[in-house]
C-alpha positions in Angstrom: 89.2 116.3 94.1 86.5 118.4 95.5 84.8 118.9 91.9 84.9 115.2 91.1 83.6 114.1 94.6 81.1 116.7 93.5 79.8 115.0 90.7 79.5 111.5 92.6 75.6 110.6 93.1 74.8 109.3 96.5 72.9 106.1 95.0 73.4 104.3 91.8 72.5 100.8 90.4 74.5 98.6 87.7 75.3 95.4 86.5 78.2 93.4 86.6 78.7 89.8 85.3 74.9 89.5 85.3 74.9 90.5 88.8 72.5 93.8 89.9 74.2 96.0 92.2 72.7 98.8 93.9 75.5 101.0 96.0 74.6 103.7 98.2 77.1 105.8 100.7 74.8 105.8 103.4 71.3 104.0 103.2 69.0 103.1 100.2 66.2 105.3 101.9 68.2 108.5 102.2 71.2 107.4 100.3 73.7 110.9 102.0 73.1 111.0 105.9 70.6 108.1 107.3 73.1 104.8 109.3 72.0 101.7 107.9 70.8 99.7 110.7 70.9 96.2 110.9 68.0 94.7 112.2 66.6 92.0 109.9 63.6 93.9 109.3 65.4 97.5 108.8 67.7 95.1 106.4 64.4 93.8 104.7 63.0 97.6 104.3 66.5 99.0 102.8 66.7 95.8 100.6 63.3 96.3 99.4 63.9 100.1 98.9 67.1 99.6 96.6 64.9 97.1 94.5 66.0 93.3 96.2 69.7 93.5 93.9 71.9 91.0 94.0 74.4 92.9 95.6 73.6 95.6 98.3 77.1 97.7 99.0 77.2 100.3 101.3 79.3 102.7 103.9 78.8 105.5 106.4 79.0 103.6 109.5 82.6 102.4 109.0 81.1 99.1 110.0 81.6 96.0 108.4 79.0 94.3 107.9 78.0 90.7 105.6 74.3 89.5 105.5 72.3 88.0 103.8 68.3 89.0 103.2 66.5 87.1 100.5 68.7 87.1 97.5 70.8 90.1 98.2 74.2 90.1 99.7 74.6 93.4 101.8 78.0 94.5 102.0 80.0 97.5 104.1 83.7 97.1 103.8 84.3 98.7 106.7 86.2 102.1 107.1 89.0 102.7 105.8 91.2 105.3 107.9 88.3 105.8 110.1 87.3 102.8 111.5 84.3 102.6 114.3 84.9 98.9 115.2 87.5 99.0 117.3 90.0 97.3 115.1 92.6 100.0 113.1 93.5 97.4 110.6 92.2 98.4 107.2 88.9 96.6 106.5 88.5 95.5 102.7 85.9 93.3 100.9 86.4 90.9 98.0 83.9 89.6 95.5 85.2 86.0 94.0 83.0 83.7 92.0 79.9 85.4 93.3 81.1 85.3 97.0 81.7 88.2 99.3 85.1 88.0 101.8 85.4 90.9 104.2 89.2 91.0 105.1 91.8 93.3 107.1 95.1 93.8 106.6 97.4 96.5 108.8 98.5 99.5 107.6 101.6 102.1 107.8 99.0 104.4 110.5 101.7 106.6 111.0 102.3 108.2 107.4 98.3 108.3 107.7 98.7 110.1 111.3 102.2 112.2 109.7 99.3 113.7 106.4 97.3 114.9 109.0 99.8 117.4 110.2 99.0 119.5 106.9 94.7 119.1 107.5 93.3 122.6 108.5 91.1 121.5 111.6 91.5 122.4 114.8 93.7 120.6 117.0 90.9 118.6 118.6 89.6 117.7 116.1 92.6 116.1 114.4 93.3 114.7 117.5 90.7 112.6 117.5 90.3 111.6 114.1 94.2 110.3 115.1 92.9 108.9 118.2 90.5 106.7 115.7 93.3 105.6 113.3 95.3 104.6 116.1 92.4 102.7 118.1 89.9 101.5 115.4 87.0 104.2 117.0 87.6 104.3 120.5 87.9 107.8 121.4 89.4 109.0 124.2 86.6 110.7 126.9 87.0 114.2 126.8 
């Protein structure tokens, strides 16, 4: 799993259905580490950085997020097992006839919480990547 997660690029473009897509895990201008923020004109600059595509998909923030900027749709699912929005369902998007649906359905958390018996972190830290599952990113204070 490491070696093929290896291989992925942090930014790539393609075409589906006529549509262009540009997909990035974090932000078109540093496509690894950088949170896409969501001002309209930050949304303009990333939009105009990945080339105005159609389609604009990203992650990293666990976020969802559904906008609109010109001609480009810009779509974050959401996070999947790590949530930040303070909901713990699982956050999905679906692309029908050209139009984007974010969604949520729940989840069996606990197998999810049960797998992270065999993670080697350190008890904190699985505890609060647990504490996330179970609370969609609110974190207990320390």
């Amino acid at each position: 799993m490491r070696h093929f997660l290896g291989t992925l690029k942090p930014i790539g473009s393609f075409e589906i259905m006529g549509k262009r897509l540009v997909a990035c895990h974090a932000a078109p201008s540093d496509p690894l580490f950088d949170y896409f923020r969501t001002s309209e004109k930050d949304l303009k600059h990333e939009v105009a950085i990945a080339g105005a595509p159609d389609f604009l998909l990203f992650g990293h923030t666990h976020w969802p997020l559904l906008k609109t900027i010109g001609n480009t749709t810009i779509v974050n699912p959401g996070g999947l097992g790590q949530p930040k929005d303070g909901d713990s369902s699982a956050p999905y998007a679906v692309v029908q006839d050209g139009r984007v649906e974010l969604r949520r359905i729940t989840y069996p958390i606990d197998l999810t919480v049960a797998a992270y018996a065999n993670i080697q972190l350190a008890s904190s830290d699985v505890e609060n990547l647990i504490a996330v599952l179970r609370t969609g990113g609110t974190l207990r204070p320390d």
